[in-house]
N, C-alpha and C positions, 0 to 999 in steps of 0.2 A: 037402279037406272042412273041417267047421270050422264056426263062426261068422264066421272070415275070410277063408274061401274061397280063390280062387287069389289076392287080394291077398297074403294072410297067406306063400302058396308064395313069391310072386314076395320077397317083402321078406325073410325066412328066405333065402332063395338070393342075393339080394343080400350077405347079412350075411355068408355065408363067401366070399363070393368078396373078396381084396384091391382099394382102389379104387386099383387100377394104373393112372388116367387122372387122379389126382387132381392135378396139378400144375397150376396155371391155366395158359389155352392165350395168353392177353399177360399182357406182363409188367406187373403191380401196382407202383406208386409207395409202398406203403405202407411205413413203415420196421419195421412187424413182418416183412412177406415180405420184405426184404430183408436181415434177421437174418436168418432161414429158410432161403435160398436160401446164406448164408455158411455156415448149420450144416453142409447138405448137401452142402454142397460139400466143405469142410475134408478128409472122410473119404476122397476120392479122392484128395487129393495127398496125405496123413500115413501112406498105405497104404506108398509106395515110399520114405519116409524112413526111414533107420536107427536102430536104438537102442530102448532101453526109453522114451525122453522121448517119442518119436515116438507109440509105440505107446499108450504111457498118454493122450495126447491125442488118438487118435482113439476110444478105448475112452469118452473123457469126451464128446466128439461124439456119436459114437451113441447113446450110453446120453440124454445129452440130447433127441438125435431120437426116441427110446425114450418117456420122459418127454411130452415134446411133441404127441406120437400120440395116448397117454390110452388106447385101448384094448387089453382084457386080452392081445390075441396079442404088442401092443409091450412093454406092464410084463412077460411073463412074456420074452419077447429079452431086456431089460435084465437082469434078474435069472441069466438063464442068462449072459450075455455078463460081466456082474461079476463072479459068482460065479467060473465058469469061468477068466479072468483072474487072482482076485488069493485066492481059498480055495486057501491051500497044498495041502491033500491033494486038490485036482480039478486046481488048472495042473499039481501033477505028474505027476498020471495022465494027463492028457489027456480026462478022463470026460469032458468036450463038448469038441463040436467048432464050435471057435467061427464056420471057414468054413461051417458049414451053418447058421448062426442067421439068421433073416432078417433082411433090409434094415428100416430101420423106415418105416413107412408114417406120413406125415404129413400131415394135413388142409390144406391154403391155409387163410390167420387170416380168409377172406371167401370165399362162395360163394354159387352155390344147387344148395341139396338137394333132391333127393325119396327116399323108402326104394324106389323101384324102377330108382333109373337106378344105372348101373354106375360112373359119374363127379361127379365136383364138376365145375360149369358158372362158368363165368369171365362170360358175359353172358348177357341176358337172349335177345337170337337165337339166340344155338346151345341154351338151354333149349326154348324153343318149338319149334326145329323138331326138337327128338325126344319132346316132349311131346303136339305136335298131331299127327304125323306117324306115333310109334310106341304112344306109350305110351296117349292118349286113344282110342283105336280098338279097343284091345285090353280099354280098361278100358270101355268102353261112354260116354267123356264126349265130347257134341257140341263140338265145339271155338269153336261163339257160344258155348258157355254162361258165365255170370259168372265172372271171375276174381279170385281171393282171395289178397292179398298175406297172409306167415305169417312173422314174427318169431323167429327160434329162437335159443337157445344153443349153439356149439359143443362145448360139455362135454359135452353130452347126446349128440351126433351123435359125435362121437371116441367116448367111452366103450361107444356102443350101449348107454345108457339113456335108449332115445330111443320106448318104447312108448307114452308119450303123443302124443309127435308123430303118430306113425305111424296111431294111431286118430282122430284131429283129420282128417289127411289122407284115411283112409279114409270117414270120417264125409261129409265134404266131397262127395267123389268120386260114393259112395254116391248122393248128393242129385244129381248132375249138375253137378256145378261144377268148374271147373278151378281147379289150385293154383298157385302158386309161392311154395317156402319159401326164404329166405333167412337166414343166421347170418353173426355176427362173434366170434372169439374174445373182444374186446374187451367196453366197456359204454358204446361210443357206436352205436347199432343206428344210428344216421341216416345211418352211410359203407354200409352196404350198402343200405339204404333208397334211398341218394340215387343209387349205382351198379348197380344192379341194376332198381328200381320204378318210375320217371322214363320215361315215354314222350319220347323223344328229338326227336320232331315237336312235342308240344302243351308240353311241358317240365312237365306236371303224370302222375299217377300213372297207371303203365299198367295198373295193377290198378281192380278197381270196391268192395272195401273194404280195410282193413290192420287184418290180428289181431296183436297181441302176445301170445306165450305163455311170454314171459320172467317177465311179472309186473313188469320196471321200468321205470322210465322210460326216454323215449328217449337221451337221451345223458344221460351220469355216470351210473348207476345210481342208487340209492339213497345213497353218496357226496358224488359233486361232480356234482349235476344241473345242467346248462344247461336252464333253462327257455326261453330266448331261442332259441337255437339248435334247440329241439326244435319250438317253434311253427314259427318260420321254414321248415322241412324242412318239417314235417307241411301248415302252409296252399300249401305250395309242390305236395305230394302231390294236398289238396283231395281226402280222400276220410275215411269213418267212421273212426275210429282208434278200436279196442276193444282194452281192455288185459284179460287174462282171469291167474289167479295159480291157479300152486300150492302147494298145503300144506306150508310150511316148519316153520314150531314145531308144529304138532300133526299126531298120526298122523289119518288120517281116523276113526276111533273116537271121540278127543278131538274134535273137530271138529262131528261130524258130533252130539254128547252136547251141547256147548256151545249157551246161550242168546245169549252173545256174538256167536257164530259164528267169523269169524277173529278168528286172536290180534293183541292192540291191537298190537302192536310193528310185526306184518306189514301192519296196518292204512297204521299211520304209511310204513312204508318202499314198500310194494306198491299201495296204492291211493288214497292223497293223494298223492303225490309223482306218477303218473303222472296224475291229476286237472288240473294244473294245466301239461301240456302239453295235455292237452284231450281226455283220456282219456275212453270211457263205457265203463257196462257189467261190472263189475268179477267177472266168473263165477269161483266154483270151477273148474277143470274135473278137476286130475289130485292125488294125495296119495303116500304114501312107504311103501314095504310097512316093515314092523317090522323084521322078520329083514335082509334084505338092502340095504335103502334103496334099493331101483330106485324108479322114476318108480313108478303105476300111475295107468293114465288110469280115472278116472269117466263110465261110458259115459253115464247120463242129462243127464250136464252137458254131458260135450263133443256131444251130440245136441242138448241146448237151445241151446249156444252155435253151434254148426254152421249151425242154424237162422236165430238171430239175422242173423248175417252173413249168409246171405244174405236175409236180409227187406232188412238195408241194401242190400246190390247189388242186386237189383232193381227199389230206387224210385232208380238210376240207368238201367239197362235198361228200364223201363216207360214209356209213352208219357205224357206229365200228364193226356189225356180219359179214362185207361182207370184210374188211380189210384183209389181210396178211402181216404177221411179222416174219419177219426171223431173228431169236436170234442167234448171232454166240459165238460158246468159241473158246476156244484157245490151244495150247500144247506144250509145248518146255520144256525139249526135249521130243521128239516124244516117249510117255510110257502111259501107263494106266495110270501114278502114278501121271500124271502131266497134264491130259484132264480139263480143267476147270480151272485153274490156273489165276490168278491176284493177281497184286500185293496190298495186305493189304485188299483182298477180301472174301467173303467166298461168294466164284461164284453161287454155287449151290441151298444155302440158299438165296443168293439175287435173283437168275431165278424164284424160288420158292413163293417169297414173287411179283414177278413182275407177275408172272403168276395171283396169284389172285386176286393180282388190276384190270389186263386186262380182268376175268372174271367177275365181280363189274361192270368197263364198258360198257359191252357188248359185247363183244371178243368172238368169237367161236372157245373155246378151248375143244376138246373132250375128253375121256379120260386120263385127268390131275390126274396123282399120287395124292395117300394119303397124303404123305410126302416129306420130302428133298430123305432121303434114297430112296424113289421109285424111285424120278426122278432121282438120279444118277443113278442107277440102270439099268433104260429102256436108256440111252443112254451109256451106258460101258459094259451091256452084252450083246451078239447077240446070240438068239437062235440057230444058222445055226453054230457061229463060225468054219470059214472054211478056214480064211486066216490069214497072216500075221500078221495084224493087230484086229484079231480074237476078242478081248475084244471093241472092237466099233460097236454100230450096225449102217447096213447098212441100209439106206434109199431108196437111189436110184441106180442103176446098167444104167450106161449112157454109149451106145453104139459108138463104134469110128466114125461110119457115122452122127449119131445122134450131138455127141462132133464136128466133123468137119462142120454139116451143119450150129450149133447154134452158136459157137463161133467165131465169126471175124477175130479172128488172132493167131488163135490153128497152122496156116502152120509156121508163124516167129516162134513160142517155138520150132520148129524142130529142129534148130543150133547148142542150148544147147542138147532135151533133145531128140533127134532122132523124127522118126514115133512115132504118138500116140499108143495105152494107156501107151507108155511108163514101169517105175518098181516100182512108187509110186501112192498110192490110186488107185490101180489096181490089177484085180482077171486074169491075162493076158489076157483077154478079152473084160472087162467092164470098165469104169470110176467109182470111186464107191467114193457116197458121203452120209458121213456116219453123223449121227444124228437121231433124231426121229421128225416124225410129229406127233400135238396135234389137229386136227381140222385145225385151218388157222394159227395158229404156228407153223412153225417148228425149232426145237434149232438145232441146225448144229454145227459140229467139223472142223474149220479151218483146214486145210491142213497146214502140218509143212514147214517152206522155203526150203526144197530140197537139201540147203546147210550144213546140221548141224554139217558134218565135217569142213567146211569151210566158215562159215557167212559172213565175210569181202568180197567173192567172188560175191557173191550177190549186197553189197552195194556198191562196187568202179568196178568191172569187167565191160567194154562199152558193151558188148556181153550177160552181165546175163538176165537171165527172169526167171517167173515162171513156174514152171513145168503145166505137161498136167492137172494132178488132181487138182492143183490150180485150174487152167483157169474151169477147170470143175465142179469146187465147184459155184462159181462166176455165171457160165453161167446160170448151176441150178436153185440158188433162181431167177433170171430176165427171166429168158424161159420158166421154166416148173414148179415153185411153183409159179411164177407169183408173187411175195412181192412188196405190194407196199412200205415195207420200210424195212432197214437193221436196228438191235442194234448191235452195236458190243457191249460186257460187260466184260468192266476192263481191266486194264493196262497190256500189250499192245499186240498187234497182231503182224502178218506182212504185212495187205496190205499195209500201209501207209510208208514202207518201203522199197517197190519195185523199179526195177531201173525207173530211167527217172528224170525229172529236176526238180529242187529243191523248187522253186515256179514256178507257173505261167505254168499251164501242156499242154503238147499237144495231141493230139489225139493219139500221138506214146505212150506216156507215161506208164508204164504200173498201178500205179494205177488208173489212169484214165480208162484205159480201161475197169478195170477189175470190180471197182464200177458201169461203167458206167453212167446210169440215174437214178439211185435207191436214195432216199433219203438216205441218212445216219447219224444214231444217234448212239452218244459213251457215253458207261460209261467212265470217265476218273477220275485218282485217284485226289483230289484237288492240294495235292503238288508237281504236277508235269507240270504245264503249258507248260514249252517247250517241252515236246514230243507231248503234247496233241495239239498242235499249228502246230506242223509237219502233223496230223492227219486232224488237220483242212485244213490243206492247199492243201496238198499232198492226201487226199481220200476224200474232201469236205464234214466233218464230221459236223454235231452240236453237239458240247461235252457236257455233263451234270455231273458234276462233283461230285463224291461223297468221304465222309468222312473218312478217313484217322483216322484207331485205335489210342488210346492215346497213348503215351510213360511211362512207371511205370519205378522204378528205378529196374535195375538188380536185386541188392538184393547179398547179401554174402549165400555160402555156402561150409560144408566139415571142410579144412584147415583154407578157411580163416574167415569160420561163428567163429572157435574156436579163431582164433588169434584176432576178434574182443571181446570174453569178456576176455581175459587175459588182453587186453587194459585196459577195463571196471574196472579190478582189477586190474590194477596197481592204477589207481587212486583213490582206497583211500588205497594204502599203499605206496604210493609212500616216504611218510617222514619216514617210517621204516626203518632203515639201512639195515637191515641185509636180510627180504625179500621181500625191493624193491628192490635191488641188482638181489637176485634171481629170483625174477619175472619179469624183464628186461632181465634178459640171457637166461629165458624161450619165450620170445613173440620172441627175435632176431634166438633163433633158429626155434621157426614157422615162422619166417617170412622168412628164408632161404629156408626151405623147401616147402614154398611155390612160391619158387622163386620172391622175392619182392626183393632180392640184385640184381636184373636182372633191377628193377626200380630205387631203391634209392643205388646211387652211393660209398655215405662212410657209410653205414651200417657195426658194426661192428662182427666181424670175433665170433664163436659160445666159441674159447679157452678163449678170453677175459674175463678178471675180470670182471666185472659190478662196485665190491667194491671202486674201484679205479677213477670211475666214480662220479661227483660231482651232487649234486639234479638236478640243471640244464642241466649239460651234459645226463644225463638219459631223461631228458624233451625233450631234442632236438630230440633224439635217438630215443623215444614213439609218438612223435610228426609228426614226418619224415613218421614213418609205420601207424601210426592214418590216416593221412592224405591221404596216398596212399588208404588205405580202404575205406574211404569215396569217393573216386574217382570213386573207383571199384563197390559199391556199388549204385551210382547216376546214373549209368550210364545209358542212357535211352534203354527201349527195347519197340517194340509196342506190347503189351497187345489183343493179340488175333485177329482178324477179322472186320471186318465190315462188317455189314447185311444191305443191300437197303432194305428201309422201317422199318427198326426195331429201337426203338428209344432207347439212349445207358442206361447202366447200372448205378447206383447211382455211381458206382467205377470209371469209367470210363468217368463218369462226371468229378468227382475229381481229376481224374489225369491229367487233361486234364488244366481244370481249376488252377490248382497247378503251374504247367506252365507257363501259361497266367498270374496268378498274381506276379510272379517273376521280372516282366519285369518294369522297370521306364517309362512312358508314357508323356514325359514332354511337347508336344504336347497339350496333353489332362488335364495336371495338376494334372495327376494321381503318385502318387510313388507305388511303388512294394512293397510286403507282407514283403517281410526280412527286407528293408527299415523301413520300420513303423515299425518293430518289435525290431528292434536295438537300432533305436531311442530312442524307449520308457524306456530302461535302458543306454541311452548316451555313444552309441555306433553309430561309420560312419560303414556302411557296408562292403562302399568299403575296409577299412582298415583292415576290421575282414577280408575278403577276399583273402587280400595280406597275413598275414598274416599266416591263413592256409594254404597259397601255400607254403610260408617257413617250414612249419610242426609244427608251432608254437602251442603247445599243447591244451592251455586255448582255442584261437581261433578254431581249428578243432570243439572241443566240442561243443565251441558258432554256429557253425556252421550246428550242428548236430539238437542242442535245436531248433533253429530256425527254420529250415526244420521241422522236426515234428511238431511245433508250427503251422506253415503254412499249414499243412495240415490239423491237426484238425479243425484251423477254417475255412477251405475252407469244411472239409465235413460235417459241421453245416450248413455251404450257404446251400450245396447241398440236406442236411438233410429235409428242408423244402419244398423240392418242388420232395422228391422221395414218388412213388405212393406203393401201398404195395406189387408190385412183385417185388419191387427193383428197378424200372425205374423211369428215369424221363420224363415225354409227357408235359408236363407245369411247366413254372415256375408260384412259388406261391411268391409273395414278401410281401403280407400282412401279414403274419405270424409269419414274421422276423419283422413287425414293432408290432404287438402285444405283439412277447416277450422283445421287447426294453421297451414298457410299465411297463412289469412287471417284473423289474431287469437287464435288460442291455439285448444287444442282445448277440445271442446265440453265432456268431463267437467272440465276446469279452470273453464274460466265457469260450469259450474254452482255449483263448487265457492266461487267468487266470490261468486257469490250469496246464498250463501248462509251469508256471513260469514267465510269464509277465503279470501281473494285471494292470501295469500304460500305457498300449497303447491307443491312442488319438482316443476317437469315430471319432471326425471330420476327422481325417487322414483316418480312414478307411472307413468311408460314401461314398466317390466320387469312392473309388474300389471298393467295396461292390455292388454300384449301376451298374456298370461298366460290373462286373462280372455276376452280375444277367441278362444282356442284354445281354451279351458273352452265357449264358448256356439257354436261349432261341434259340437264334440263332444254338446251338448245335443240340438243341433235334428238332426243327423244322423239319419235315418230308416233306420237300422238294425235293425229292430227285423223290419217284417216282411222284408225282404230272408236277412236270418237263414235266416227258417222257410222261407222259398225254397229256401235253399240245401240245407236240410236235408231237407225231402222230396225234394229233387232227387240226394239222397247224394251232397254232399259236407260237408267240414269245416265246423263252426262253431267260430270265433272265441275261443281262451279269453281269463279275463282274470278280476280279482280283483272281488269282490262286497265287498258293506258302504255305506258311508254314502257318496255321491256327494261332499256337501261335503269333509268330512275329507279322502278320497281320490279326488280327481278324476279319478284313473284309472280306476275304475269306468265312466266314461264312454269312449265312447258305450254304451249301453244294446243287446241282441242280441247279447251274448258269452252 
């Protein structure tokens, strides 16, 4: 009886009975089990040796075997077995009897567990066949049904404080899934992972997702992480990896009181460090009773998280026609003008180009527009337009009974926003949630935060939530379009910035609730990791990062396109007395008027002689506003959009790349394009650098030369490998060593050209190569391949975020 019924018997009868079959049935290579195997062994030949020396060393064996076991029946042997031994007044009585203490029972340092079987499992076949054979038949689970690989400690399993496990499993079961957990004494989980999860035919995971409910990373713990080693394992798995933690620094009391949520230390050690093997999903599930410290599992967590898992196994099980995909945009502020919106996106053309992927896969998308233009179209005009927000069409019209039956917790939003339907995404009658369905697509218009007078009211207010038409948008795709998965697409929304705690969420929470058990996958911009991390944490997102338009320089126009060729002509009349004079009193009054005395300090006044000015003083003076223009002019701006799946333009290679060869790499033993170009007329950079920050005339110019210089040879690299619409889909690197054959290679003749003829091939080979592996990595079309992989539940890709240039590992884009 119970709430855990015959489970709860079967595992309880487990627990007394000794696991008398625990010794793995091959023999293990590991050199833990091969200490283990010395320990137990020792005690049977030091039994027949004579002497106290004898005895004392098996006494120290067992008590270690003791030790080693971890659970209470073995510590309370050891303790008898010591005591009994060397407490004067019990060896002389004889009060125990040390032949009746038992054997000590010892775990294998690698297994798999379940709390029903009577044995540790050595592989994965002899687990199955009394899994499918005994135990799922008994327990009521089909043996198709998804299978869920489960990460464990063996402290917890030795000790039998293992009641979290045990309701994770039952949890699971419950729902019709099948388990297999596996544990390593150790803190590289990847040797049981990789010996135990590993389908032996396909050589990727025989499971269809992998929980962790360690809390650590996969190999080195929180210690000595192998990041490298953990990816390698896990894309070798190729399946969701969710890393789920328990309550270490705080009792659930603390925890559960905290605005924070988890404790920052647990943060750092338990949910960044497992991040960056490619961790989602970061659940509470289990906390630490006060009194005793045993585990206690958190039923509503490990029921949300149970869930989770299997929403991911499923979109491996599921057919692609039968799926649902619910595409969200976004709008702030709340206007026609701005439905669609990301930052450095071109939202509509990336939906568009994702839509046809999804039709390529087998997606049942119906009525999918001609073009981009259609599809904005069919979700910003509404035939009917009859309200408010009149230029969005409506999808669904969701009734207050309907909204109060489906949504959980539509009565707490009453505080803020009164009785439903409330005065947003509402026709005073309906919930109304506006986007268009495509078949088993449908693209949906996030509801604005409610706040847009007052945002900050939202993010710090103890009382904020979201409005009714939030909660009703939410409730929608999980009740009534039924999705099996969410995209949200491009930087950034609001759910992941609703109130509740900061990691580590509770049921109260309101992203939490409002995602609930929906997979969730985010377009997220590359150079923005820390929002997209909030997203991960805070809406249990897998982010898929995509590419970030190049930066082109501003560029001069108007006033100051003009005051840049009056510069141009003072230099070559600058040795004329009479109009370089006046052609210095002509650039200082465009430069006034273009208000550049706002920048440079003693710029002289427009009555001023010039005559009176010596060669050099007029240098200083051209040098000063030379320099500011160049400033003005470098400045970067991002050059248009980015299209998901479209591979960039030969231009926008170049700029990008122009960038990236700026930079010294001494790392990598690479120097920067200006470096090697300075050189090559024996010139330091850095000096030419300082220099034109002075205004120093000659240098601005050298400054100018060499920029230009650097671009033409970068758009020679690029020249080779753009295809005849202008793009580049491949790099080609042969073509660049065929024209080295015949006359130098191409970025050196440009470089010729363009006034440096003596730069060192050697110097520029190691960039050259360098760069060509940068503008692969560009154009790589990773991006929707990703989100493929990921409705299709498997792995995606980790990898570091931030600024592409700086760190070109960022690239390719789709980690």
């Amino acid at each position: 009886g119970g709430p855990l019924g015959d489970f709860a018997k079967q595992v309880k009868d487990m627990g007394n009975k000794p696991l008398q079959k625990s010794k793995p049935k091959s023999g293990g290579g590991a050199f833990q089990d091969s200490l283990l195997k010395l320990v137990r062994t020792l005690p049977k030949i030091l039994k027949f040796l004579p002497g106290d020396q004898a005895r004392d060393a098996r006494c120290f064996v067992l008590s270690l075997q003791h030790w080693l076991g971890g659970t209470p029946e073995n510590l309370e042997a050891m303790l008898l077995r010591v005591s009994g031994g060397y407490v004067p007044a019990l060896a002389e009585s004889q009060a125990i009897d040390l032949d009746r203490i038992m054997d000590p029972v010892v775990l294998p340092d690698q297994g798999i567990w379940h709390p029903c079987a009577s044995e540790i499992y050595s592989t994965l076949g002899e687990y199955k066949e009394w899994y499918d054979n005994e135990h799922c038949p008994m327990a009521g689970v089909p043996t198709g049904a998804p299978l869920v690989g489960v990460i464990l400690q063996k402290s917890h399993i030795a000790t039998n404080d293992n009641g979290h496990y045990v309701a994770f499993v039952q949890e699971l079961e419950k729902r019709g899934a099948r388990v297999v957990c596996t544990y390593t004494g150790g803190l590289d989980f990847s040797q049981p992972v990789t010996n135990y999860l590993l389908d032996s035919m396909t050589f990727e995971g025989a499971v269809d997702v992998l929980v962790n409910l360690t809390g650590f990373s996969l190999v080195g713990g929180p210690a000595s992480q192998d990041a490298a080693k953990a990816k390698e394992v896990l894309m070798k798995v190729n399946r969701p990896y969710l890393v789920s933690v328990p309550l270490v620094f705080q009792s659930f009391t603390e925890w559960q009181q905290s605005q924070l949520g988890l404790h920052p230390v647990q943060v750092a050690l338990q949910v960044s460090l497992p991040e960056i093997d490619g961790a989602i999903e970061p659940l509470i599930f289990s906390g630490r009773d006060g009194t005793s410290g045993r585990s206690i599992p958190m039923q509503d967590r490990i029921s949300t998280l149970a869930t989770r898992s299997l929403n991911w196994a499923n979109l491996r099980k599921k057919r692609n026609a039968e799926k649902k995909l619910a595409i969200c945009l976004f709008q702030f502020p709340p206007d026609k003008g701005n439905v669609g919106t990301a930052a450095y996106l071109d939202v509509f053309g990336s939906i568009f180009s994702t839509l046809q992927q999804l039709k390529q896969e087998g997606y049942t998308i119906e009525d999918m527009p001609a073009d981009v233009e259609g599809l904005q179209t069919s979700i910003l005009e509404d035939p009917e337009a009859a309200y408010s927000m009149a230029d969005l069409n409506i999808e669904y019209r969701m009734s207050v009974d309907e909204y109060q039956r489906l949504c959980p917790f539509a009565e707490d939003l009453e505080e803020n926003w009164g009785k439903p339907p409330g005065t947003l995404n509402t026709d005073s009658r309906n919930l109304l949630v506006y986007g268009k369905k495509f078949g088993n697509i449908f693209l949906g218009v996030q509801p604005t935060f409610g706040y847009e007078g007052d945002p900050m009211r939202l993010l710090f207010a103890k009382s904020a939530s979201p409005h009714h038409g939030f909660a009703a948008f939410y409730t929608f795709l999980e009740f009534i379009f039924k999705a099996d998965a969410i995209l949200h697409f491009g930087t950034h929304g609001s759910l992941e910035f609703m109130p509740g705690k900061q990691v580590g969420m509770s049921g109260s929470c309101y992203p939490d609730r409002l995602i609930s058990v929906l997979p969730n996958l985010y377009y997220y911009a590359a150079n923005n990791p820390s929002e997209a991390t909030i997203a991960k944490r805070r809406s249990y997102a897998s982010t898929i990062s995509y590419l970030t338009p190049p930066a082109e320089n501003a560029g001069l126009y108007k006033g100051l396109q003009e005051l840049a060729e009056l510069v141009k002509s003072y230099q070559g009349l600058r040795d004329n007395e009479q109009r370089g004079a006046a052609i210095v009193a002509s650039i200082v009054a465009t430069a006034r008027q273009c208000n550049l005395d706002k920048d440079i300090a003693d710029l002289p006044s427009e009555e001023g002689d010039m005559k009176l000015l010596s060669t050099e003083e007029r240098d200083g003076v051209i040098g000063k506003i030379y320099q500011r223009l160049m400033e003005i002019e470098s400045r970067s701006l991002t050059a248009g959009l980015h299209r998901v799946g479209v591979p960039p333009t030969a231009e926008e290679s170049v700029a990008t790349l122009v960038n990236i060869a700026q930079l010294d790499r001494p790392d990598m033993n690479i120097k920067g394009l200006p470096r090697i170009i300075a050189s090559s007329v024996g010139l330091d950079i850095e000096q030419v650098y300082r220099n034109s920050d002075k205004g120093v005339l000659e240098d601005v110019e050298r400054i100018r030369q060499i920029t230009e210089a650097s671009r033409a040879a970068i758009r020679e690299l690029v020249k080779q490998s753009t295809n005849s619409e202008g793009r580049v889909e491949s790099v080609n690197p042969l073509q660049g060593i065929m024209n080295f054959f015949m006359g130098g290679s191409p970025w050196k003749n440009a470089l010729a050209e363009k006034g440096f003829p003596d730069v060192s091939e050697d110097d520029l080979s190691p960039l050259v190569e360098y760069l060509q592996v940068c503008l692969g990595e560009i154009v790589r079309n990773n991006e929707l391949p990703s989100l493929v992989k990921a409705l299709n539940g498997c792995f995606v890709e980790p990898g570091p975020g931030g600024d592409p240039i700086r760190n070109p590992d960022v690239l390719p884009t789709g980690k």
